[in-house]
Structure formats: structure tokens, C-alpha cells
N, C-alpha and C positions, 0 to 999 in steps of 0.2 A: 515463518508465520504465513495465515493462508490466506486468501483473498476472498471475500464471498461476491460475485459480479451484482452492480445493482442494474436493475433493470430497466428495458424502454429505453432508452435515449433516445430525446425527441425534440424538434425544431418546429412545437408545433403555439399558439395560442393564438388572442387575439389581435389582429392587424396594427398597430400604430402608424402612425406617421411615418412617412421615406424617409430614409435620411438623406443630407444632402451631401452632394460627390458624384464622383461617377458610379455606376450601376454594379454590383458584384454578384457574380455565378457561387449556386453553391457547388463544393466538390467533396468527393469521399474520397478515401483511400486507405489501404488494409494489406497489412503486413505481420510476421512472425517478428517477433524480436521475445528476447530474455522467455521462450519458450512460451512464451503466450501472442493469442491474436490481439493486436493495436490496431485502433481506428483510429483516423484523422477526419474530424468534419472543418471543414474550411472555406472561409467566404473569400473570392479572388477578383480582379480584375478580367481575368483570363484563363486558359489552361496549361501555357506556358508559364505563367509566373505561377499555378497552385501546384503545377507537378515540380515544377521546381524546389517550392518552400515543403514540400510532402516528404520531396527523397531526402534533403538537408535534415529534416525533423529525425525520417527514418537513421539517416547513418549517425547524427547522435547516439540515440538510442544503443544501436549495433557496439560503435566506441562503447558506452558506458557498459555493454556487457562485458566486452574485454577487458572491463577492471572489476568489478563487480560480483562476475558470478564466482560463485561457490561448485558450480560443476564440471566449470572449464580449467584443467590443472595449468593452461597456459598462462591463467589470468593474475592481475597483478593482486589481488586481492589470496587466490591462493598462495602465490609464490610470498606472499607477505607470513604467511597461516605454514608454510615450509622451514620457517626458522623460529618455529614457538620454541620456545626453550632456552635457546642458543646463547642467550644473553647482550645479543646486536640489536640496536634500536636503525630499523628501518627506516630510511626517507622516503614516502609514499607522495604520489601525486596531489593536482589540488582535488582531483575528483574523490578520490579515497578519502584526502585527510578531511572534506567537507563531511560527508558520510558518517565516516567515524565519529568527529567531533561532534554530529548532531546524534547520534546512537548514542553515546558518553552522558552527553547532556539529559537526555530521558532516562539515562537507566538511573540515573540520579534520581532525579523528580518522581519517577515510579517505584524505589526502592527495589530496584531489579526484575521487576513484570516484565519492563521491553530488555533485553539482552542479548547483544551477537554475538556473545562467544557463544550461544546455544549448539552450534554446532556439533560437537558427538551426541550427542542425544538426540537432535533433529535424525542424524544418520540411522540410529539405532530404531526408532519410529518407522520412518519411513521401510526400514527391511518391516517391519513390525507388522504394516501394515498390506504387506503386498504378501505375507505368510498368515496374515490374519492369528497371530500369536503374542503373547506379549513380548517385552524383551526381556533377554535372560537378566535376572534381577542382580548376577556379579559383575555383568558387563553394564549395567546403565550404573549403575555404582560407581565402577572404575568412571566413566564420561561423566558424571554429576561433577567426580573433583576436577576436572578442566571448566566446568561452566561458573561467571562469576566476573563482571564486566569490572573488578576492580585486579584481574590478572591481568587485564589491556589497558599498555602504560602508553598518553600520550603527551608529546612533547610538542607545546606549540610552538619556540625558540627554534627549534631545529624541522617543523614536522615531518617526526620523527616519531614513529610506533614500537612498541614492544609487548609479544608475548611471554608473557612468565614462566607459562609452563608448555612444556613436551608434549605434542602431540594437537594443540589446541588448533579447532577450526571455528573459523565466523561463519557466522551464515546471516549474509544482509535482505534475506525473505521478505522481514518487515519492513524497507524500506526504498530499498533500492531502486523496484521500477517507480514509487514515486517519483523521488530526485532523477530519473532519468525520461519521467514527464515534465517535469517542470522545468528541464534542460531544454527537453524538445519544445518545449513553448516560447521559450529564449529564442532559441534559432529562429521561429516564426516569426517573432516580434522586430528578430532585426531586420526580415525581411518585407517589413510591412505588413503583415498578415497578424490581424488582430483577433478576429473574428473565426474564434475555433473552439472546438471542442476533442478533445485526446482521451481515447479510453484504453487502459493496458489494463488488462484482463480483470475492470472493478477498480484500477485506480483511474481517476477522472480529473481531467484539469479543465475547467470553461474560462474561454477569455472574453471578448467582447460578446453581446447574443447576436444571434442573427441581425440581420437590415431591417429586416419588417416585423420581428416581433421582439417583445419585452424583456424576453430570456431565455432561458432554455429550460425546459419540459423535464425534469428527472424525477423518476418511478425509483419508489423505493423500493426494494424486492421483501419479499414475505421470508417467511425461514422453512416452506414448502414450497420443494423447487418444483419451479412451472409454472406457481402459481402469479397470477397478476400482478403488480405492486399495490403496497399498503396505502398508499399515498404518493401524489405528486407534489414537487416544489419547481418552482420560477428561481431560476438559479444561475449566477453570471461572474467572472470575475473570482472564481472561488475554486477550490478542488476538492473530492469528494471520493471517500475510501472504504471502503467495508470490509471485516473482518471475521469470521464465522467457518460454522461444518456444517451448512448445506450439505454440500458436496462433498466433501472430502474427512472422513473416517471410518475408522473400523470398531467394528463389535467386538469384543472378546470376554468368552464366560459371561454372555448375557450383557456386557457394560459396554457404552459407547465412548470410546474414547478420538477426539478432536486432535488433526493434524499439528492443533496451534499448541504448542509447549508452552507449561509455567515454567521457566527459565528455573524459578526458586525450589520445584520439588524434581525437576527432569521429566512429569507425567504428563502426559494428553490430558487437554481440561475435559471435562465430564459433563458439564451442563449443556445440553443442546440451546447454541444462541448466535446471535449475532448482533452487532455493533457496524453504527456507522455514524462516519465523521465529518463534518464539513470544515476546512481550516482555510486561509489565505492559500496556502500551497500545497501539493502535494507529496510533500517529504513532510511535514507534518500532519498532516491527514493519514496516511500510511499506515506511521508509526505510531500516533496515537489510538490508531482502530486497535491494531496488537495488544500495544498495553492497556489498554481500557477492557480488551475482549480475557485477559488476565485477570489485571485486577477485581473482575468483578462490577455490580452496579455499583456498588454504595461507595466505595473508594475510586470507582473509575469516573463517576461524576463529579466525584471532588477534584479529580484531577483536569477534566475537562473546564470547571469552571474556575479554575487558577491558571487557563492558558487563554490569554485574550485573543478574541473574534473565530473559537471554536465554537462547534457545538456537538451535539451526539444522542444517535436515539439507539437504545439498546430493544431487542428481543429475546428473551430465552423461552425455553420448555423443559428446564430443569426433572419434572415428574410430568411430561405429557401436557401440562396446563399453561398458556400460552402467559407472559408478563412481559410488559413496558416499560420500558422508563425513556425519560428525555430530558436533559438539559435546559437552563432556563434560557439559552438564546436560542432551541432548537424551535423552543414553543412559538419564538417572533420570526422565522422563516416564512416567506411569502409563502402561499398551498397555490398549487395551480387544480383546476377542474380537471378530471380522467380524458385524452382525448376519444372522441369518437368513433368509432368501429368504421371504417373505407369500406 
């Protein structure tokens, strides 16, 4: 599932009141992890204690690739995805069996819009797209019958996974570098470091805002890349996900088809759009930008408004003509003012 990045991230508004304490420096910091750029903004005492809580955040992250991805064959996540078939229920970590259990839980509630076993199809796309061709229609056929999050058997007694059938891969796209922000923010927190903000490539965790102002400054991105954000929100405490094909798909025979798979038909969705989420955490922000950028508005808002303290503003251009929509907690979002041109 693809990420659409939102835009501007900014430390900017009006002044409040100091707080009271000692004095904190801000600091940045920017690293590759799970094949995309991560920023860390973080307010410290010092630059020994921020470079400290920076690299701890960093090799979080690093750990959860090495169970996680789907393209390192060493990972526990493959090596789990190497005995589809087999008829052996797997003991997986707590990190995997969190993941899982939370992937499980949604493809329920979504009636299979969010789905990790997508993975042969995802694979078959992805060639799809780098040949600019569609996929051969016996081969997405064949990977349709491996897709179906009711072939991924989990056992919470033992946790303990099983793939049903031969050949099956997951593919944790939709969620993974959430839950492996919202790890990294853990780490922070035990190190006293409240005050941050983590961006992995569009997925966004904010924890306390800045010292001197109200919150943090987030630009929503347009669905024309480049272009400015649609809007700004005062934003704190919360994590923040988008999901869309700005950026990433291909044309074929005239039709644009989107990296992000409907799990239920195997095809690239078709309507140029994008979704974005704001939830408590960023394992649920993630994963509901996904399924909500599936299902559609009308179904994807009902699913939005059945999950308490989300929210979600969708964009498409289905035929060229731009539409809206937003959820009724998106509507009571503080708006902050555009900052000013430097």
C-alpha cells in the first residue's frame, strides 16, 4: 500500500507562554530506514541527550525492518511467508504477532479492503509497473487465489501463525513503518524526550508541540504534486497518514492504474485520489488511510466514523474534476493560518 507524503512540516505559529523547566534546544535528525527518508524533530535539554534519544529511535526502527519487510528474504516476516502451505503454525515475535493481530482486526471491519496477504499481486504490479504493461491475466489469476486474510490462521494461545496455502506472501506496506513510528516514539518517551515530531516517508507521529507554540503546523498536500498544501491544521499528540497516487503509477492502454491494490479484485484502483487520516497512533492511521483509499468515500467514511478519535479528508479526480469529502471529526480539527513566505 503506498504512502502519499503530506506536506510542510512546520514548528511554526503564534508565541504562547514559556513553559516552565529548564530551557530545550530544537534538533533534527534524518536517516534511511524501511527504504525511505525519516525525520526526527525533537526538543532536548542538550545534544548529547537528543543525539542519544535520535539513534535509539533510529535503531528501533532498523530492528523492526528486520522483521517486517517483505524484501529482505532474511526477515522474520519472510521466513514466516516460507512455510505457506506446510501445515506448521509458526511462533512469531511480539512484534510480528502485534502487526498481524492488528492487520486481522481491520481486514475484518473492512470486509477485506485492508489485506496482507496481498502480496502476489502486489509483486505482480510492481513488475507491471516498471514494464509499463499490465500483468499477464493467468498469472494475476493464479496470485488472486493466494490473496484472502481468512488463509492467515492466528492463534492467540500459542502466538502462533499459519499460512494455508503454498506459495503465500504478506506484504505489511500498509502498516508497518506506522507501528514502527509509534515504536520509535516509545523509545523517546522513555527517554524523556516528549516533544517530537517523526516523519517516515508521509507517516507522522506528533508528540508534545514545541515549547513556544500551540502545536505543530501540518500542510495538507494537494493531489498535484508540488503543489502547496490545501490546508493547514495545529496538530499535537496525534499521528497522521496519507494514502494515494500522487506519485506512484502507471498508465496502461490509456488507464491509470494506482500502486495501492484492492486486496478483493487483485487490480490497481483507478480513481485518481488520495486520503488522509489522523488517529491516536500511527499503526492505525496507516492502515486506515489504505483501507479507506479502497474502500472508497462512502463506505470509507462509514468506516472512519465507527473508529473512535479518527478522522479523514479524502481527494479524488476520478474524470479530471477534483471532489471532497471529510469526516465529521475532520470538520472540528483546529485550521492553523498558511505560514509566511522567509
Amino acid at each position: 500500500m503506498g504512502r502519499l507524503a503530506i506536506a510542510w512540516l512546520l514548528a511554526l505559529g503564534t508565541p504562547v507562554a514559556p513553559p516552565e523547566g529548564p530551557a530545550l534546544g530544537r534538533f533534527q535528525f534524518s536517516q534511511t530506514e524501511m527504504a525511505v527518508p525519516i525525520r526526527v524533530v525533537l526538543y532536548a535539554p542538550d545534544a548529547q541527550t537528543a543525539n542519544g534519544a535520535a539513534q535509539a529511535a533510529f535503531d528501533r526502527i532498523h530492528q523492526l525492518n528486520g522483521i517486517l519487510s517483505d524484501y529482505d528474504p532474511k526477515s522474520e516476516l519472510r521466513r514466516l511467508c516460507d512455510t505457506s502451505g506446510g501445515g506448521c503454525a509458526v511462533r512469531v515475535s511480539d512484534d510480528l504477532w502485534t502487526v498481524l493481530s492488528r492487520a486481522q482486526a481491520l481486514s475484518r471491519r473492512s470486509g477485506g479492503a485492508f489485506d496482507v496477504t496481498v502480496g502476489p499481486v502486489v509483486r505482480l504490479w510492481r513488475r507491471a509497473r516498471r514494464r509499463e504493461q499490465f500483468p499477464p491475466p493467468d498469472r494475476l489469476e493464479e496470485a488472486r487465489k493466494l490473496v484472502g486474510y481468512r488463509l492467515l490462521e492466528l492463534d492467540p494461545k500459542g502466538q502462533t501463525v499459519k499460512l494455508l496455502k503454498s506459495n503465500m506472501r504478506l506484504d505489511l506496506g500498509g502498516i508497518a513503518k506506522g507501528y514502527a513510528v509509534d515504536e520509535a516514539v516509545k523509545v523517546l518517551a522513555k527517554r524523556g524526550i516528549r516533544r517530537v515530531l517523526i516523519d517516515a516517508g508521509g507517516d507522522i507521529r506528533l508528540g508534545d508541540p514545541p515549547p513556544d507554540r500551540p502545536g505543530w503546523v501540518i500542510g495538507i498536500a494537494r493531489l498535484k504534486p508540488n503543489a502547496p498544501p490545501s490546508r493547514y491544521l495545529w496538530l499535537s499528540r496525534v499521528a497522521i497518514a496519507s494514502s494515494g497516487d500522487t506519485w506512484q503509477f502507471v498508465k496502461i492502454d490509456g488507464r491509470r492504474y494506482s500502486h495501492i491494490i484492492d486486496p478483493r479484485t487483485g487490480l490497481g484502483l483507478t480513481d485518481h485520489g488520495s486520503v488522509t487520516v489522523i488517529a491516536p497512533d500511527c499503526t492505525t492511521a496507516d492502515s486506515l488511510a489504505s483501507a479507506v483509499s479502497v474502500l472508497g468515500p462512502k463506505a470509507g467514511l462509514k468506516l472512519i466514523e465507527a473508529t473512535p478519535q479518527t478522522a479523514a479528508f479524502i481527494a479524488r479526480a476520478p474524470q479530471g474534476k477534483l471532489e471532497t469529502y471529510e469526516s465529521s471529526r475532520w470538520k472540528k480539527l483546529p485550521v492553523a493560518c498558511p505560514p509566511k513566505p522567509q
